[in-house]
C-alpha positions in Angstrom: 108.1 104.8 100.9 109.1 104.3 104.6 112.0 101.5 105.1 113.0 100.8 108.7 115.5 98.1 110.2 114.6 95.6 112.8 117.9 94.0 113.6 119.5 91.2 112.2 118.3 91.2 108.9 115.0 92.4 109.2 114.3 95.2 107.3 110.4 96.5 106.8 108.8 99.0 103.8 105.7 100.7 103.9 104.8 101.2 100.6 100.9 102.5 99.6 99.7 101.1 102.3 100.9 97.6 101.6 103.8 96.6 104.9 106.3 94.3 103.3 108.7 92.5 105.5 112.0 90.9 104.9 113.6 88.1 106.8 111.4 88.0 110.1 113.7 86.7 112.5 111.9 88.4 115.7 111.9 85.6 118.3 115.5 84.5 119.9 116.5 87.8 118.3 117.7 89.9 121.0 118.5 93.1 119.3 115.0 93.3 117.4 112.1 95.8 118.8 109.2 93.8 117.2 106.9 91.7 118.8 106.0 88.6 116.3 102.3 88.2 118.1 101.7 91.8 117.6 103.2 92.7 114.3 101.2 93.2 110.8 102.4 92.6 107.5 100.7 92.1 104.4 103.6 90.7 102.1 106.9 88.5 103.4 109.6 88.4 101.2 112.2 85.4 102.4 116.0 85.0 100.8 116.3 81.3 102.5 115.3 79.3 104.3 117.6 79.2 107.6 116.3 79.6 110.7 117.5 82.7 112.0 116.1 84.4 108.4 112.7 82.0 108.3 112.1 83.2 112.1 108.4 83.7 112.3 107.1 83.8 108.9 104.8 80.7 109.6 103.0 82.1 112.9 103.1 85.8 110.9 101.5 84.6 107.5 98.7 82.5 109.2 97.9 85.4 111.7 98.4 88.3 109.0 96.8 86.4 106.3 99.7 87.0 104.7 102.1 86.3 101.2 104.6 84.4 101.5 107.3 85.0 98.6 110.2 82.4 98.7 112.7 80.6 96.1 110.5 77.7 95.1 111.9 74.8 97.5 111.5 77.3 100.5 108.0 78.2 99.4 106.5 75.0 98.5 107.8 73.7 102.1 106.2 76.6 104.2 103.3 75.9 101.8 102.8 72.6 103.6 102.7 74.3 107.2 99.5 75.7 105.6 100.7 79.4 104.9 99.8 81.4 101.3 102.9 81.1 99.0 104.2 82.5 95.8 107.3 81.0 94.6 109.5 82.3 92.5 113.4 81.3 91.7 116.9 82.8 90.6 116.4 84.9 87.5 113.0 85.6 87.7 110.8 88.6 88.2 106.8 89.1 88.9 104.7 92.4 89.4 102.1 92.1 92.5 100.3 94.4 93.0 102.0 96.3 96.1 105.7 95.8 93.5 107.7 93.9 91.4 109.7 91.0 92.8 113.1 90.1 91.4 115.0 87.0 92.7 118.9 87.8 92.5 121.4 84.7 92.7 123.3 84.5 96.6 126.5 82.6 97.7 125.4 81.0 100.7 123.4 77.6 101.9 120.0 77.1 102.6 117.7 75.0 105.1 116.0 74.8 107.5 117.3 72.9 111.0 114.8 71.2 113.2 117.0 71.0 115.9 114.2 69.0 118.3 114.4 66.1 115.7 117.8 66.7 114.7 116.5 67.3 110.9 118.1 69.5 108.2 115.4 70.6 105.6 116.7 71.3 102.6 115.1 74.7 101.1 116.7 75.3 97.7 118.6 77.8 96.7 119.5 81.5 98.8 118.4 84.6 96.9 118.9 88.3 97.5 115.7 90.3 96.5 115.2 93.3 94.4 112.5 94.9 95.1 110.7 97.8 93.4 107.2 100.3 93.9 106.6 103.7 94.1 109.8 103.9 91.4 112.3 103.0 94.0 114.3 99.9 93.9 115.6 98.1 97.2 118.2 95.8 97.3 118.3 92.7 100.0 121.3 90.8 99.6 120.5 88.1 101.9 123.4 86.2 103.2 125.9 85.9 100.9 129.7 86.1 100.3 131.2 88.9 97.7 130.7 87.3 93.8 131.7 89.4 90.9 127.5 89.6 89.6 126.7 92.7 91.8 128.8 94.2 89.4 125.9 93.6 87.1 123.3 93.4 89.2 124.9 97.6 90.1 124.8 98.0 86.0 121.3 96.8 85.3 119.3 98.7 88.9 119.4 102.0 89.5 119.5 100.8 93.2 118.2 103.3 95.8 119.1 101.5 99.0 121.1 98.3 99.3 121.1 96.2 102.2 124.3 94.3 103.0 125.5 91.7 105.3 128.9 92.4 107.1 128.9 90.4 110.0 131.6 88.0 108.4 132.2 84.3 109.1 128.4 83.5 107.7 128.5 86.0 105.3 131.0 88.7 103.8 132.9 90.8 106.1 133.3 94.4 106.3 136.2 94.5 103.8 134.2 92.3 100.8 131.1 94.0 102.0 132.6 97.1 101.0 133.8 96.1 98.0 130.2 94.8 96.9 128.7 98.3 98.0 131.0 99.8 95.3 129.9 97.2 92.4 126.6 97.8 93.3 126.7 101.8 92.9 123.5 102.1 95.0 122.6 105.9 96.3 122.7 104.3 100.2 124.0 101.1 101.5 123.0 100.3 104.7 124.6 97.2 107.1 122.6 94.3 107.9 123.3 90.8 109.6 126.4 91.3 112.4 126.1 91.9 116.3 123.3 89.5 116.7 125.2 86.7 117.6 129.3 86.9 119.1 130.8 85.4 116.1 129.3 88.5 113.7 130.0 91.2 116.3 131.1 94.5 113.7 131.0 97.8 114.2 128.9 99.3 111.3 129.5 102.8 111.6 133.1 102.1 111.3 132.2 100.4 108.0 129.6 102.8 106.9 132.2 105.8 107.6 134.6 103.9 105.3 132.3 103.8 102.1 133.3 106.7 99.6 131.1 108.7 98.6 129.0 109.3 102.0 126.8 106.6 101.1 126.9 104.4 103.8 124.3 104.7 106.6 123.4 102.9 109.4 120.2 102.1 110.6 119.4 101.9 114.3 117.0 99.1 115.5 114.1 100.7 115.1 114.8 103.7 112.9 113.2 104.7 109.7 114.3 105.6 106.2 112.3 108.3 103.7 113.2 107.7 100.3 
């Protein structure tokens, strides 16, 4: 399994053939290396449904002929821009055929902002995502503040790489975040969601290099993870 990071918070896995994307935020992100009319992804896998995590999805999915998994509210509404949904909610789990699917509980809002018709879209509830193939188990927080369940969520997963945001005001700092990376007890924890906009500017390293256990690693835009 390949798993490279695309700034912000999207993160990409290559998994038997099958390219599964997270969070494509690729236009009006200036830190990604992705092109959104060139990429190609079979599978995208949404936590919710704000702008700046939506990003591209509809444009990607039609283009890609591509799957659209999203907490049900989220889902059903890019199913109406005319894209191929799945959705799924808090709790639950479903095996596709590229992986299983689990739908983790978030602390954080969710909707969409049409900001032409000065609109807010309501889009359910944010999620993280566990997600599992090739016997390896990612973990995608989303956006979300510290809550005492990634204690459990670290219990029940035997968690291989863990995604967290650290880019504070939105989302947990670099002080909660590393709290989190200890209840969740995964092998790697890697930094997502700060220096993409002035009010989430972190340095990760700085957090990654104060994670016990040598643990923490950050990604470069661009780089890619063997696991």
């Amino acid at each position: 399994m390949k798993i490279s990071y695309h700034g912000h918070s999207v993160v990409l896995i290559e998994t038997k053939g099958t390219r599964v994307i997270f969070d494509p935020f690729i236009t009006g992100n200036d830190l990604t290396d992705l092109s959104a009319s060139e990429l190609e992804v079979d599978i995208i896998l949404l936590t919710h449904g704000h702008n700046d995590h939506v990003g591209d999805t509809v444009e990607l999915a039609k283009r890609n002929n591509a799957l659209v998994i999203a907490p049900f509210e989220l889902a059903t509404y890019l199913g109406w821009q005319g894209v191929n949904v799945h959705p799924m909610h808090i709790g639950g789990a479903h095996t596709f055929e590229f992986g299983t699917v689990k739908l983790t509980q978030a602390f954080h809002g969710s909707a969409y902002t049409d900001e032409e018709n000065q609109n807010i879209i309501y889009t359910g509830m944010p999620a993280g995502i566990l997600f599992t193939a090739e016997q390896k188990t990612i973990y995608h927080a989303g956006d979300t503040a510290l809550f005492s369940d990634m204690k459990l969520i670290g219990e029940r997963n035997l968690i291989d790489v863990a995604f967290i945001p650290i880019g504070d005001n939105f989302t947990m700092g670099p002080e909660d975040a590393s709290i989190a990376a200890g209840w969740l007890q995964a092998k790697q924890v890697v930094p997502i969601h700060f220096n993409t906009f002035p009010v989430i500017e972190q340095d990760p390293h700085e957090f990654a290099d104060n994670l016990s256990g040598k643990k923490g690693k950050v990604l470069e835009v661009g780089e890619t993870l063997d696991i």
